[in-house]
N, C-alpha and C positions, 0 to 999 in steps of 0.2 A: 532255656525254658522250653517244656516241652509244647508239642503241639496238637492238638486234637481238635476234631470235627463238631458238630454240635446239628443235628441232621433231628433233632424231636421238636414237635410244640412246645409252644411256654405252661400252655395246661399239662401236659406229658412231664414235661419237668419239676411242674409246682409240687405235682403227685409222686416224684420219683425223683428229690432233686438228689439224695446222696447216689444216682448212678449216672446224675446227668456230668456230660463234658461240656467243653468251651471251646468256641472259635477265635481266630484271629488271633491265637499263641498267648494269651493272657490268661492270669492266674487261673485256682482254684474257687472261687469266690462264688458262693448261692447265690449271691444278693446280681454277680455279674453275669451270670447264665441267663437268672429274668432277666437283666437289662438286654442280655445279647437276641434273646429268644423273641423279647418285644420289638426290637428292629428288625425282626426275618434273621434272627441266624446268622447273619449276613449275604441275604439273599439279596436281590435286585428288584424282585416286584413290585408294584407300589405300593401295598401297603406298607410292606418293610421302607421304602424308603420316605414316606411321610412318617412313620417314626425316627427312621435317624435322623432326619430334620427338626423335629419335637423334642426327641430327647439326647440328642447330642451338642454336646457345648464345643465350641473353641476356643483356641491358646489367645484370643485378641476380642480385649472388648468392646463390645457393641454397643451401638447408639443406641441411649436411652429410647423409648417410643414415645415420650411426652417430656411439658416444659420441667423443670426444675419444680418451679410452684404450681403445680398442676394437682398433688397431693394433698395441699394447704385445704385446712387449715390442723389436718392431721399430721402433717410431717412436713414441715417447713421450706422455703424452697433454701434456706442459706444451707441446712442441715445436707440438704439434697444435692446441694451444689460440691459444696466440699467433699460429701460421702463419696460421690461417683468422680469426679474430678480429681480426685488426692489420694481417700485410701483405697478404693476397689482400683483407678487405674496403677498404683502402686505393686499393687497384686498382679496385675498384667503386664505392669513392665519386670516383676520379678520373677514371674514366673516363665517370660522366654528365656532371661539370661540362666535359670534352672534347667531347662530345656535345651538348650544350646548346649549346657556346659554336660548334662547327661545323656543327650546322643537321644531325646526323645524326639520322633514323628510326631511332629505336631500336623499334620495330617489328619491324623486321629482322631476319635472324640477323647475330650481329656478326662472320658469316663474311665475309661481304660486306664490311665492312670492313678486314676483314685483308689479304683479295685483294688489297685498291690503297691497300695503306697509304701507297704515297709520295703520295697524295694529299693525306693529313693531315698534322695538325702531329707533332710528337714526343711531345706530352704524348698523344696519343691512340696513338700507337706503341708507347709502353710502358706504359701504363696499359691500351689494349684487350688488346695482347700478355699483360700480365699476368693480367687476369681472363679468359682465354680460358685459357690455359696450366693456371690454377688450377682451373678448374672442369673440364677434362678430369681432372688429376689427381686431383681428390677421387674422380670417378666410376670412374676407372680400378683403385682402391686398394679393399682391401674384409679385413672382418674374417674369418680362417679362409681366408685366400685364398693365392695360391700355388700348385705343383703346375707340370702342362703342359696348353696347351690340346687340344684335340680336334678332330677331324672338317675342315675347308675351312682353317681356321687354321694347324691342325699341319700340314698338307697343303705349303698355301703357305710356312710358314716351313723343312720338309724341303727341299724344291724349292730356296726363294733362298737357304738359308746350308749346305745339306747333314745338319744334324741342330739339334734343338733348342740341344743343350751349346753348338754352337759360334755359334748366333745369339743364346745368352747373352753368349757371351763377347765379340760383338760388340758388341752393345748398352754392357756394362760399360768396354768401352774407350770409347767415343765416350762418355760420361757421366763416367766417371772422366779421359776427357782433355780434354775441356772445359777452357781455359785462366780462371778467374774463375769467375764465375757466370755460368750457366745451364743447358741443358735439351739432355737426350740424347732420342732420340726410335726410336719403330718408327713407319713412313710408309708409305702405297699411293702409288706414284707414275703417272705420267698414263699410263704402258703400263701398268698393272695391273701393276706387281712391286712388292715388300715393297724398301724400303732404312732402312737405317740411317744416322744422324748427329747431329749436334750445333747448336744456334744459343746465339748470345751473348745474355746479359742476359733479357730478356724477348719477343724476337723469336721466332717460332715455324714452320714449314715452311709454312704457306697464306700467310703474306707475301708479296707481289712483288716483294721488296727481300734475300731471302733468299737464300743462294748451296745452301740446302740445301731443298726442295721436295718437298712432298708434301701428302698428307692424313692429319694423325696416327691413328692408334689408338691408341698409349702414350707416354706422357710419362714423364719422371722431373726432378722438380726437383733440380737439384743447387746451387743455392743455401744459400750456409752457412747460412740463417735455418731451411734446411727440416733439417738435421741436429747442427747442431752441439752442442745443449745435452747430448746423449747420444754423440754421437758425434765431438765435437771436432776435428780437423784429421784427422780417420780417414775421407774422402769414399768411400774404396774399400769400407772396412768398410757402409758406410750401403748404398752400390748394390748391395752381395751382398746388403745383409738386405731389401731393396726387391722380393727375389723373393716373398718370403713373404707380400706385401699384395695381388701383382697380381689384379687381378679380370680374371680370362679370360674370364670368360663377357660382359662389357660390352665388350672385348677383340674378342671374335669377331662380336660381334653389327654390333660396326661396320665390320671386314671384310665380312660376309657382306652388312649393307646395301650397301655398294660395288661389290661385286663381281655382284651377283644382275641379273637380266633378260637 
């Protein structure tokens, strides 16, 4: 795989991404220049490295930040328990034995991996997809949370959908119309605009295999596993009450990472 520098701004490349390169010997990928661009490049200063700490994930997942029923009476704690307990650590324990067995640096962030997933096998497709998916959405979700955001957020989601209600509404379509399972999404795409959409199964928008592309901010699992003990074949029901958990302020913070310099 070849290797090249990536020595521009993330604005320099927003504006010029078909001439921009990529650091750290990883694909081609628009969506993974912003994401390299918003950590510094891979530089060392701080603010690059309070982004690689914000938006880089790892191969082991981490400790919820609150109890199981801490989301109740929106999302249950048995649902909760099971969800992160069974199938997201599921996803973490199969995604090292993927890792092991493909000679990947978990080291890394397992962004990089997503970028050029057609590299890998499937087991490492849906199992890194999965524990990347899950560990956004824990951090995304928060007790007492809810409300609208503020300040560069609100800003940008006025701008691309016209008012909050109706980039609700948006969002709740692409999640509720998701065919099977999986995952509606809010994304920064490679011009710096906010879109909305949907990927199947446990695919996610920094995939290179994805027809839907960006770099998430919000997720919502729409997976029966993630609703149904409480809310049974009522998927529509579960993504109204999924306003009430959103953590904005984790929310904005990765906006404003993306978008700042």
């Amino acid at each position: 795989m070849k290797k090249t520098t990536f020595d521009v701004s993330r604005r320099k490349f927003l504006g010029h991404s078909s001439k921009a390169t990529l650091a750290l010997g990883i694909g081609s990928s628009v969506i993974g220049s912003a994401f390299l661009a918003a950590c510094g490049g891979g530089s060392s200063g701080e603010g690059g490295e309070e982004a690689k700490i914000l938006l880089s994930t790892g191969f082991e997942q981490t400790p919820l930040a609150y109890a199981y029923e801490a989301l109740e009476p929106h999302i249950d704690a048995m649902t909760m328990e099971i969800h992160y307990t069974k199938h997201a650590a599921a996803y973490a324990k199969n995604l090292a034995e993927a890792a092991a067995e493909e000679g990947v640096d978990v080291s890394r962030p397992l962004e990089e991996v997503m970028m050029n997933i057609s590299q890998y096998s499937t087991k490492m497709r849906n199992n890194g997809g999965g524990h990347y998916n899950h560990e956004l959405f824990w951090k995304t979700m928060t007790p007492n949370g809810g409300g609208q955001p503020g300040g560069d957020l609100a800003e940008a989601i006025n701008g691309a959908f016209g008012s909050f209600e109706e980039f609700q509404k948006q969002f709740e379509d692409a999640a509720k119309g998701r065919f099977g399972s999986g995952w509606g999404w809010l994304v920064l795409d490679a011009n710096n605009l906010l879109k909305i959409g949907s990927t199947p199964n446990q695919d996610n928008p920094l995939m290179d295999i994805s027809d839907f592309q960006g770099i998430p901010l919000l997720g919502i699992d729409v997976w029966e596993h993630a609703y149904y003990l409480n809310y049974q074949n009522r998927r529509p029901d579960y993504v109204s009450a999924f306003w009430n958990v959103v953590n904005w302020s984790e929310v904005a913070k990765r906006y404003e990472t993306l978008t700042k310099g």
